[in-house]
Residue frames as qw, qx, qy, qz and C-alpha x, y, z in Angstrom:
[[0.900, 0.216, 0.329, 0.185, -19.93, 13.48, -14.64],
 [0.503, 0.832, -0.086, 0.220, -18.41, 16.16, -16.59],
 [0.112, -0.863, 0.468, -0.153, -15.88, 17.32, -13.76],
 [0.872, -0.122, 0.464, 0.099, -14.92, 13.28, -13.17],
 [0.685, 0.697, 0.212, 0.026, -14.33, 13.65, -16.70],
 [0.174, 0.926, -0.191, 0.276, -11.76, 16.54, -16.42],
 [0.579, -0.689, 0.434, -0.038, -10.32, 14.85, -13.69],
 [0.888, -0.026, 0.409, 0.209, -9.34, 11.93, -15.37],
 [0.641, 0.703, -0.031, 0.307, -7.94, 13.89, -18.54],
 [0.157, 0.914, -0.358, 0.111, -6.10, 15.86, -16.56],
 [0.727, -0.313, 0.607, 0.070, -4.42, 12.44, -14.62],
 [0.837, 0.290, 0.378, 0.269, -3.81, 11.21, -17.96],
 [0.229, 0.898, -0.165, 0.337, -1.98, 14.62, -19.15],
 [0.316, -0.850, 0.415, -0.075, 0.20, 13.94, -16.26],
 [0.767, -0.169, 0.596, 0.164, 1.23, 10.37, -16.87],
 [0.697, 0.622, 0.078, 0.349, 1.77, 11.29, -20.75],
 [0.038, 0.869, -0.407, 0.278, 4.22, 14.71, -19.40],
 [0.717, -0.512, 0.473, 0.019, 6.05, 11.83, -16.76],
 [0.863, 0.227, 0.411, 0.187, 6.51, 9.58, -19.36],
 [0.502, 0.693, -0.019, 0.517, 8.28, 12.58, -21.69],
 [0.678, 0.080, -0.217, 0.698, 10.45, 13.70, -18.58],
 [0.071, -0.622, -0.148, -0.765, 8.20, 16.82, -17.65],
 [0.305, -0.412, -0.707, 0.487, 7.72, 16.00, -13.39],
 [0.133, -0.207, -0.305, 0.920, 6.84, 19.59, -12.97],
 [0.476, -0.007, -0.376, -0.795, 4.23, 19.87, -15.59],
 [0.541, 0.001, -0.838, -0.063, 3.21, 16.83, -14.60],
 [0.271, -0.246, -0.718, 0.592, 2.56, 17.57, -11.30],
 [0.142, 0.263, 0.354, -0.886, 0.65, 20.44, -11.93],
 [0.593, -0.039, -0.467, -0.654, -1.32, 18.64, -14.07],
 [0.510, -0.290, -0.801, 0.119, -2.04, 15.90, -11.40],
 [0.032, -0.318, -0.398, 0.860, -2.56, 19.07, -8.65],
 [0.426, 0.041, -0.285, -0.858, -5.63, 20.16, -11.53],
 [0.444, 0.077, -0.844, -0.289, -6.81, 16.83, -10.79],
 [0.282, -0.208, -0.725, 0.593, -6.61, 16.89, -7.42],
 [0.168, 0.130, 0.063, -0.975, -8.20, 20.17, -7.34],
 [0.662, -0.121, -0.374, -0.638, -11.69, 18.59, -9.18],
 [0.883, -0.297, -0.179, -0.317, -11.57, 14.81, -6.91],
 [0.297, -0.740, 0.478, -0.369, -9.77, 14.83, -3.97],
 [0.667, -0.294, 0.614, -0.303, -10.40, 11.50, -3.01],
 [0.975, 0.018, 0.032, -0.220, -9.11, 10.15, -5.83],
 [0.659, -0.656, 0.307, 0.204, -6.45, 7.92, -4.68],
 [0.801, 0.098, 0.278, 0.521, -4.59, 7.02, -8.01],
 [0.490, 0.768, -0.011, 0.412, -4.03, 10.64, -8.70],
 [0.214, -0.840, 0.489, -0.099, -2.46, 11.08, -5.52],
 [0.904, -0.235, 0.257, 0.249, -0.48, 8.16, -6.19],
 [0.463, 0.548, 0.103, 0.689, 1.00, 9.88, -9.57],
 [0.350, -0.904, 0.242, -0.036, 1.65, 13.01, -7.14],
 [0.642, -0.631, 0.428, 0.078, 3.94, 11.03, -5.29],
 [0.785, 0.315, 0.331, 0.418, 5.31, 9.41, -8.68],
 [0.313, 0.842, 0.069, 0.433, 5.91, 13.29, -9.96],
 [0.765, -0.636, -0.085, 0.056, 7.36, 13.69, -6.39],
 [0.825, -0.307, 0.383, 0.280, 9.84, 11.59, -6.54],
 [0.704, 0.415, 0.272, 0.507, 10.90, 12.10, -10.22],
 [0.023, 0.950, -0.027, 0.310, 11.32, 15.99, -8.97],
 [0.609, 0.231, -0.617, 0.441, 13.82, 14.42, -6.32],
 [0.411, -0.272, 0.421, -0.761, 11.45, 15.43, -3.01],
 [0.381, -0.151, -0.903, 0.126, 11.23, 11.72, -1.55],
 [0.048, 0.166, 0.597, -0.783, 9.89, 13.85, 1.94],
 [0.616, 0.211, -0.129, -0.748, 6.17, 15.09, -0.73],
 [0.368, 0.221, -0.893, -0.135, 6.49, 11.68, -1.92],
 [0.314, -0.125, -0.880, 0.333, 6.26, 9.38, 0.83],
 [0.145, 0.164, 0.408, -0.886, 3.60, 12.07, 2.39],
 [0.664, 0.223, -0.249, -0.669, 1.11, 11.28, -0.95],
 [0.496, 0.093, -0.839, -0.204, 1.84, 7.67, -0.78],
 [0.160, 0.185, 0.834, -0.495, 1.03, 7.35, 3.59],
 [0.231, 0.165, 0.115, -0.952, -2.13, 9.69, 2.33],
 [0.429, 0.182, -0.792, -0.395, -2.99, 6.67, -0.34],
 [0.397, -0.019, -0.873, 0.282, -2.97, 4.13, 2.52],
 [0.030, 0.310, 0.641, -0.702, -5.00, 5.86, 5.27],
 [0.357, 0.017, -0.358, -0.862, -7.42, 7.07, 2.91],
 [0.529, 0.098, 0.660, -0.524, -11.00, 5.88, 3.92],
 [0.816, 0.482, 0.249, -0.199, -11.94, 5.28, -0.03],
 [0.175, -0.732, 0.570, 0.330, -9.21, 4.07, -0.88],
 [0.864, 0.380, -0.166, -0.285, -9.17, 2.24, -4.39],
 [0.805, -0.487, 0.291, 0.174, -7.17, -1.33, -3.70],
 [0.834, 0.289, 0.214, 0.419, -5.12, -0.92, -6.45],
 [0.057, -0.892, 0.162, -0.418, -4.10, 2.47, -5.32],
 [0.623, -0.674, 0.380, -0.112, -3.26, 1.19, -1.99],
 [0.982, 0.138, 0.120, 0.046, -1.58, -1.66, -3.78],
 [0.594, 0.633, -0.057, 0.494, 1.03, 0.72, -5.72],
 [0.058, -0.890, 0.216, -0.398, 1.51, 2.81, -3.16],
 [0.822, -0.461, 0.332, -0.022, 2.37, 0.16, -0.14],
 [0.915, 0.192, 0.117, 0.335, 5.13, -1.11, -3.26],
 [0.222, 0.804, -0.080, 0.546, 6.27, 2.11, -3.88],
 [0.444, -0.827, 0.206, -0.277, 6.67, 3.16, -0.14],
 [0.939, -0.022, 0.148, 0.311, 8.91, -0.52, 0.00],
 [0.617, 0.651, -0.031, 0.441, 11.00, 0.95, -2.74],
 [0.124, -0.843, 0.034, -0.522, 11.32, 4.18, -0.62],
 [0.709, -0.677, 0.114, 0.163, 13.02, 2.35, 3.14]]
């Protein structure tokens, strides 16, 4: 419970640094995230959000397929990402 916990703070540390223009921090606060629950899918989506705002469409589009093919994949993950990837042809 605790490390779930940690995961989510740090996902929310990244979407507060995006929001103030920090992608890089940001990212490596969504890579701490990653690092405690792999499999979950909305923090690679924000990856691929920190990605993109770094201007590396190629990482991007690589977290967003990863989203999609994911076997536990949360639909509202898959949701953003399948809009996002749109965005991206």
């Amino acid at each position: 419970m605790i490390t779930w916990l940690l995961s989510k703070a740090h996902n929310r540390r990244g979407d507060c640094l995006l929001l103030y223009g920090r992608a890089q921090d940001a990212l490596d606060a969504y890579e701490a995230a990653l690092a405690i629950t792999p499999d979950d899918d909305y923090v690679l989506y924000n990856r691929a959000r920190a990605h993109l705002a770094l201007g590396n469409p190629t990482a991007a589009k690589t977290d967003l397929n990863a989203v999609l093919d994911s076997k536990t994949s949360q639909p509202g993950a898959r949701k953003l990402a399948t809009k996002e990837l749109e965005k991206l042809k």
